[in-house]
N, C-alpha and C positions, 0 to 999 in steps of 0.2 A: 710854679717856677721849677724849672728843672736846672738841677747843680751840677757840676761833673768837676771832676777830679784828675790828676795826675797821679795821685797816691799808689802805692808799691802796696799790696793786701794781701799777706799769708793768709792760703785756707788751708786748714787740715783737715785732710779727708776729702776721698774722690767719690764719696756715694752720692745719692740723689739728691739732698741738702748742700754739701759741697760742692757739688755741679753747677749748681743754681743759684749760689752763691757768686763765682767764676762767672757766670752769666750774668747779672744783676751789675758786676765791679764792671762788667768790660763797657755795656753800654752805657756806664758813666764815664768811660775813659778813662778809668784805672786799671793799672795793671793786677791781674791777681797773678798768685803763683799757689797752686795746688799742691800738698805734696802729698802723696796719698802710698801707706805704707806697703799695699800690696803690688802685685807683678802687673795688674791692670786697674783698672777705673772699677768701682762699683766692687771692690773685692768682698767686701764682705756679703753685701746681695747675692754675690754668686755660692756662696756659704749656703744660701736657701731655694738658690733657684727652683727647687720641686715643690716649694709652695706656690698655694693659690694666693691671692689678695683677698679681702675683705670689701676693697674698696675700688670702684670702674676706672679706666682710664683718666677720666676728667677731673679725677682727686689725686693724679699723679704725675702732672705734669708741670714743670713750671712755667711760667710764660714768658719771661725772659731766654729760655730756655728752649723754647717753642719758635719763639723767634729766629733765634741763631739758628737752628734748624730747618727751619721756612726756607732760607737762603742756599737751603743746598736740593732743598727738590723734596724735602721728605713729608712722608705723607702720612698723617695724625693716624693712630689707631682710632678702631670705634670707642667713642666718647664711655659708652653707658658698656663695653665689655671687658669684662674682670683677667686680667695678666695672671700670667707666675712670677715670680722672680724671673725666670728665665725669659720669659717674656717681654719684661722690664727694662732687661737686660740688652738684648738681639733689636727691641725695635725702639726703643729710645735712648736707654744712657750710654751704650757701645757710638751709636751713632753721634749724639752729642760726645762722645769724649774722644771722636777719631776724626768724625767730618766737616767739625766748624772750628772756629779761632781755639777753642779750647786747647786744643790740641797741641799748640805752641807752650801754652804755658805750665802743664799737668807734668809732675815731675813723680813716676812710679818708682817701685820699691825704697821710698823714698818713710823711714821711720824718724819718727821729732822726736827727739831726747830731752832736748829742757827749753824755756825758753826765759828771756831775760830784757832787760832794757840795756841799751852800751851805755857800760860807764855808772850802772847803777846796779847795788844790789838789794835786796826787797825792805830792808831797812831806810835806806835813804830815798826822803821825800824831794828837796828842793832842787827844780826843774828836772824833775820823773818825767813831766808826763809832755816834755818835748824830745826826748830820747827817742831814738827808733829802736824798735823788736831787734832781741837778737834771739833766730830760732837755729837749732842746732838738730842738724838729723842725719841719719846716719843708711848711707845705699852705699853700693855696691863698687863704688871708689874708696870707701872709708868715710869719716865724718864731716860734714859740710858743714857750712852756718850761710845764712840766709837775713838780709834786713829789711825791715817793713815798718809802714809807717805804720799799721794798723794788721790787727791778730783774728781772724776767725776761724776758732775751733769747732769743727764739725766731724769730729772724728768718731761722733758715735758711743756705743756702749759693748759692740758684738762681741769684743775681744775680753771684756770681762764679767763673765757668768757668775751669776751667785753661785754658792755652793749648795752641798746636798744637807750640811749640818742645817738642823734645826734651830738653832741660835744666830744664826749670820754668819758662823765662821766655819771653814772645811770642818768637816765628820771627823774623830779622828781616825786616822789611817787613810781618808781618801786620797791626799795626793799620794803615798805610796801604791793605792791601787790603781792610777789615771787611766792605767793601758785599758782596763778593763768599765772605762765610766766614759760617757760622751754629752755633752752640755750641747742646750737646744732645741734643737728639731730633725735629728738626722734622715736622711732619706731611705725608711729601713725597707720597704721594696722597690727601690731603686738602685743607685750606686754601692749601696752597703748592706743589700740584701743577703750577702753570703757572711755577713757577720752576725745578724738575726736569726736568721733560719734555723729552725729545729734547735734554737736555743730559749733556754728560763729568762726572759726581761721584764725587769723592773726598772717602771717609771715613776718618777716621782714630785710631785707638781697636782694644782688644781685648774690650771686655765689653760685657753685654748692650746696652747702648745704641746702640753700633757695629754690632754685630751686627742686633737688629732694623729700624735703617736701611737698613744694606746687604740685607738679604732685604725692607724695602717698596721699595726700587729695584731690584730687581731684578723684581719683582712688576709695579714701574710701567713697567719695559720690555717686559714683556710686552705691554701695550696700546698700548707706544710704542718700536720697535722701535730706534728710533735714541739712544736712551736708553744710554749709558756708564759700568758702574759700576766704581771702583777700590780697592781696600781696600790703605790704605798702614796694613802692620804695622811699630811699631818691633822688635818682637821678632823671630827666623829660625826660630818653628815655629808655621806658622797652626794645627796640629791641637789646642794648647793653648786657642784658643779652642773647639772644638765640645763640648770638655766630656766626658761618658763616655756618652753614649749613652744605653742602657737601664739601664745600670747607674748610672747615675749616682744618686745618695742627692737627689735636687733634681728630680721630676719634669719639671719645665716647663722647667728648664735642662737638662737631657739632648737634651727633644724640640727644642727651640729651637738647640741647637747640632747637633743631629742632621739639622734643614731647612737649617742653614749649611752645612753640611759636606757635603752633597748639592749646594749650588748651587756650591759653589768648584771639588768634583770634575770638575762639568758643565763647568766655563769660562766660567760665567755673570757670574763674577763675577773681573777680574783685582786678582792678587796682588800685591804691591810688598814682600815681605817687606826688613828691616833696613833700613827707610824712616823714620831718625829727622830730623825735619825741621829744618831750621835758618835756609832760606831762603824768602820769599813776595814774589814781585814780579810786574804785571802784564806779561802778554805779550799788546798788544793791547789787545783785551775780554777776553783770561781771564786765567788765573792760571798762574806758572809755580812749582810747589813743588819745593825743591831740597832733597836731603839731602847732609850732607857740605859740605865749602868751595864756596864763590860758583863758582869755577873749575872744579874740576877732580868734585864731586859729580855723582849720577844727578837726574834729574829726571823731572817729569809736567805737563805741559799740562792744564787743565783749566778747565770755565765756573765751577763749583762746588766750596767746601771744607767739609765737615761735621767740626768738632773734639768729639767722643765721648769726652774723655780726662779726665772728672771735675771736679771743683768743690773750692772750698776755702773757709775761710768770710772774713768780711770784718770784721776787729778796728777799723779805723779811728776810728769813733766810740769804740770806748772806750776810747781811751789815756788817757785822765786817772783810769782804774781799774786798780787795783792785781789783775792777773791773775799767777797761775800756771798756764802751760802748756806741756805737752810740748812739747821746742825742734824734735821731728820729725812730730809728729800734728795739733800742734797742738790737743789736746783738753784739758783740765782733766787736771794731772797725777798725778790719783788714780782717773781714768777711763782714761786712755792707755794701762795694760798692760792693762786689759780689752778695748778696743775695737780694739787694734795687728792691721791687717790681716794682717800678716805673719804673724799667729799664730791669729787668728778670723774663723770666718765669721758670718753675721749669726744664725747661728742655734744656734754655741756663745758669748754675750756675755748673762753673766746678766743680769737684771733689776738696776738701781741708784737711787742716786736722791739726793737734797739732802747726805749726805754726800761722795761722790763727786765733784760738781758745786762742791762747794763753792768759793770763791775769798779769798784774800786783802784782797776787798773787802767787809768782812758785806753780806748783804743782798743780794747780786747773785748773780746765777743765769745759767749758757750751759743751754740745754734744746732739746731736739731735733739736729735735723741739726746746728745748729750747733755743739752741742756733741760730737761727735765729729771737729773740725777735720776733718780730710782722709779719717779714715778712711770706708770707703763702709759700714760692717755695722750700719748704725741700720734698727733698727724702730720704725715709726709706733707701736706698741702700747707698744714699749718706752718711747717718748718719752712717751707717758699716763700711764706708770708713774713716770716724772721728776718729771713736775708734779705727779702726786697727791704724793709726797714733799715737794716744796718747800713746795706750799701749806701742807701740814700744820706742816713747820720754819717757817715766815715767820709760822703761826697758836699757834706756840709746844707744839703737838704733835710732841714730840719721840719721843713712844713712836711714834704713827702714821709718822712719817717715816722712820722706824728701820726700819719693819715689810716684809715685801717680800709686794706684795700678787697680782704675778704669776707666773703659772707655765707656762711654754714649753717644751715638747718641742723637745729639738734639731735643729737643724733642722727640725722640722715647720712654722714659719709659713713659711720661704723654698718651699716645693713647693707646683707649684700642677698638678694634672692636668689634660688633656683640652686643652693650651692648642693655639690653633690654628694650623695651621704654616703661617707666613709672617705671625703679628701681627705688629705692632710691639708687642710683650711689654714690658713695664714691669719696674720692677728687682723682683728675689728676694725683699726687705722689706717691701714694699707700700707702694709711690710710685713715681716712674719710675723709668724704665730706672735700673739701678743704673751708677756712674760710678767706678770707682775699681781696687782691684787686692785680692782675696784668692779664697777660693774659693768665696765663694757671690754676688762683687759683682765677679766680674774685672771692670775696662775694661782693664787692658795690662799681662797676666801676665809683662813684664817691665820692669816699670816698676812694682814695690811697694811704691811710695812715692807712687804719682802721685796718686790720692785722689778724694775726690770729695763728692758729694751723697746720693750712696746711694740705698739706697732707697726713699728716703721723701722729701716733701717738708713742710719745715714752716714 
């Protein structure tokens, strides 16, 4: 039985999970409204577009999505060949977010401030949960409000990087050194190559993201010989990151930790192992990173700091909703024992969806990255399979929402073969570099708790 709706459905966030989302409400006859805080669609993606994927086409698309698409003439990339972001970008979500229905409803530069129920504030219960959303956001007219029967936050994690402190919290002194620190994966021989070049970088992180930086700088010293690369590990065995080799169960993370493990042998790349940072101050024009007390710790001079040590997502806006969430994942706490890095990789994490997601608040939804708080083991596909569920529960299709419509070989979406040695490899899940700590998303195998954005962005 298929349901449909009338219903008004804020989505926030224009990336690939919020697209899909937008797709999923329309062909139930619900109106969505997108609001997505940057200048285009997919903003944060294009943050990464100089990564590869992890994962082929066929684990990046969604079908509702596919659909819409169909209708305008477009024509499916190769199923089994692996995107960049920018790829991503130019032959699917540009087009989805310019040449089909979406397009009406996608409202850019378009940032959520708070959101609330009318006429109710998070204290008061009786008849909450017939109120409609009141979302407040703020473009380039000044601040707007927006009502909705129903809330889907798919805003992601991109915009809040863990920091470089080894305790969870900024180093001290790093936000007063920002100009000089970059959170990520930056494109250091591409657009921002003349910020790298023939400079001392320190990166610091244990997973692929770290990783694929430290082998494109090392790369970029090859053409620039004066070029200084530093890998500060907090953990005291770099060979945790290279992964298993050939043997590893994760094709493209074998080979990618197998081209790491070759340059660190070389010397190519120095080591700073049990390098948990605590201090950041300048020295000069550069940077002095310190681990251990002001006094008596080890240090590193440096022009540049790459913090690689994952993402966590950003609750702020919606304090005046009635959330339940792991007090350590921070995910919806009936998603949490599924997605607990400490126990899954991204590619044992069944498929789920509107029941799991569910919250305390009717009608409001976390989907995508964001809804695995910290942990890094989200799939882009899996997040398609989120929203088909909610749409369906929001359209009052309880049986569809119930239903599990995907089907994943263990770990088969995280493996990607033939990857080239010395990309800057995007994460295991199919989005960037993965950012966080387990075994298919390490960023700092000792640090499993540290989290991130994984690998997907949404």
């Amino acid at each position: 039985m298929r349901v449909t709706s009338s219903k008004i459905v804020a989505v926030i966030g224009g990336g690939p999970v919020g697209l899909a989302a937008a797709a999923h409400l329309m062909e139930r006859g619900m109106t969505p409204i997108v609001l997505e805080a940057g200048e285009q669609a997919a903003h944060a993606v294009r943050q990464w577009r100089h990564v590869q994927l992890f994962s082929p086409w066929k684990y990046n698309i969604d079908g509702a999505a596919a659909r819409l698409l169909a209708a305008t003439g477009w024509n499916s990339p190769d199923p089994e060949a692996y995107p960049t972001g920018g790829e991503l970008i130019e032959r699917y979500l540009d087009p989805l977010a310019t040449k089909t229905p979406l397009r009406d409803v996608i409202r850019t530069s378009s940032r959520v401030t708070a959101i609330s129920r009318v006429g109710f504030d998070k204290a008061k219960t009786k008849g909450r949960e017939s109120a409609p959303f009141e979302i407040r956001f703020q473009n380039g007219k000044g601040p707007e409000t927006l009502r909705a029967d129903a809330v889907i936050d798919a805003s992601g994690t991109w915009s809040s990087p863990n920091p470089a402190g080894v305790n969870g919290l900024a180093a001290i002194g790093e936000r007063e050194c920002a100009a000089r620190i970059t959170y990520g994966m930056p494109d250091v021989r591409g657009t921002e190559r003349e910020r790298y070049e023939g400079q001392t970088v320190a990166v610091v992180g244990a997973g692929h993201s770290a990783i694929g930086t430290l082998i494109e700088l090392a790369r970029l010293r090859d053409n620039a010989p004066p070029t200084n690369v530093i890998w500060l590990l907090r953990g005291t065995d770099p060979s945790k990151a290279f992964g298993g080799g050939a043997n590893d169960k994760l094709v493209a993370r074998g080979e990618l930790g197998a081209a790491f493990a070759d340059l660190v042998s070389k010397g190519a790349i120095q080591v700073e192992t049990g390098f948990g940072i605590t201090h950041v101050s300048a020295s000069g024009e550069r940077l002095r990173i310190g681990a251990g007390s002001a006094c008596c710790g080890r240090h590193v001079v440096v022009d540049e700091l790459i913090v690689a040590t994952g993402f966590r997502p950003d609750l702020w806006f919606l304090s005046e909703m009635r959330l339940r969430l792991d007090s350590a994942i921070e995910a919806p706490v009936d998603l949490a024992p599924l997605v607990d890095p400490n126990e899954h990789s991204c590619g044992t994490v069944r498929p789920h969806g509107a029941r799991e997601l569910r919250q305390d608040e009717p009608g409001l939804y976390l989907a995508g990255m964001k809804s695995y708080g910290r942990a890094p083991t989200f799939l882009m596909i899996t997040g398609y399979e989120q929203v088909r569920s909610i749409a369906a529960e929001i359209a009052g299709d309880h049986e569809a929402a119930a239903r599990v419509e995907l089907d994943l070989p263990e770990t088969g979406v995280c493996t990607r073969g033939g990857v080239e040695v010395g990309t800057a490899s995007a994460g295991c899940c199919g989005g960037p570099a993965p950012v966080g700590a387990d075994a298919c998303c390490a960023e700092d195998a000792d640090a499993k708790t540290a989290g991130r954005s994984g690998c997907s962005c949404s």
